[in-house]
N, C-alpha and C positions, 0 to 999 in steps of 0.2 A: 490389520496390525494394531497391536494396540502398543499404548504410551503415554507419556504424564500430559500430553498437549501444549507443552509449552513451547514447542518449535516445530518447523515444517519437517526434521529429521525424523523427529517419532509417530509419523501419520497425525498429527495432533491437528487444531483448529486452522483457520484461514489467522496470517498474521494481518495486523492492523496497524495503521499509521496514520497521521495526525495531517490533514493536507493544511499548505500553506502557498503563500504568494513566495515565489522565487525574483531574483533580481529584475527579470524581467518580466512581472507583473501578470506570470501563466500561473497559473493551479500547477501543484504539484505535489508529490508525497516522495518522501525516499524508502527506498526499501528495508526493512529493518536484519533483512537477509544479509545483504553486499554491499548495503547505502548507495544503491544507483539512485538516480533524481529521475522519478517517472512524472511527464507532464501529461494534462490533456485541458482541454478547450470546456467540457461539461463534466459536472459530475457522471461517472459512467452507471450504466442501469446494474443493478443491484449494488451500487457503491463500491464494486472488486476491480483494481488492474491488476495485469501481468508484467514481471519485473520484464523488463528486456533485455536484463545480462544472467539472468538466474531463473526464469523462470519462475518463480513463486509468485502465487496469489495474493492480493494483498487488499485485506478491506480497510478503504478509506475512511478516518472519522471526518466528517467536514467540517469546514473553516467556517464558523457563525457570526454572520456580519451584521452588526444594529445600524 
């Protein structure tokens, strides 16, 4: 399928999100699909989670700590 790649409706790329600290101090990213709040404990291997209300792919930018 082809399409402009700017969303997960036209077959296009893996969306991306920006991870951040949530109130309670987990890693997180929201979905840019459904804005669900996906958390986890490590950056996940190849930097991708799955929303857990939608389904979509979502590659993480990570949070860069000095």
């Amino acid at each position: 399928m082809s399409g402009c790649g700017s969303c997960s409706a036209c077959g296009g790329s893996d969306d991306r999100a920006q991870e951040y600290k949530n109130c309670l101090g987990q890693s997180a990213v929201k979905c840019p699909i459904c804005e669900t709040e996906i958390t986890f404990e490590k950056l996940p291997p190849g930097r991708k989670v799955k929303c857990t209300k939608c389904d979509s792919i979502i590659e993480v930018i990570p949070l860069l700590l000095n």
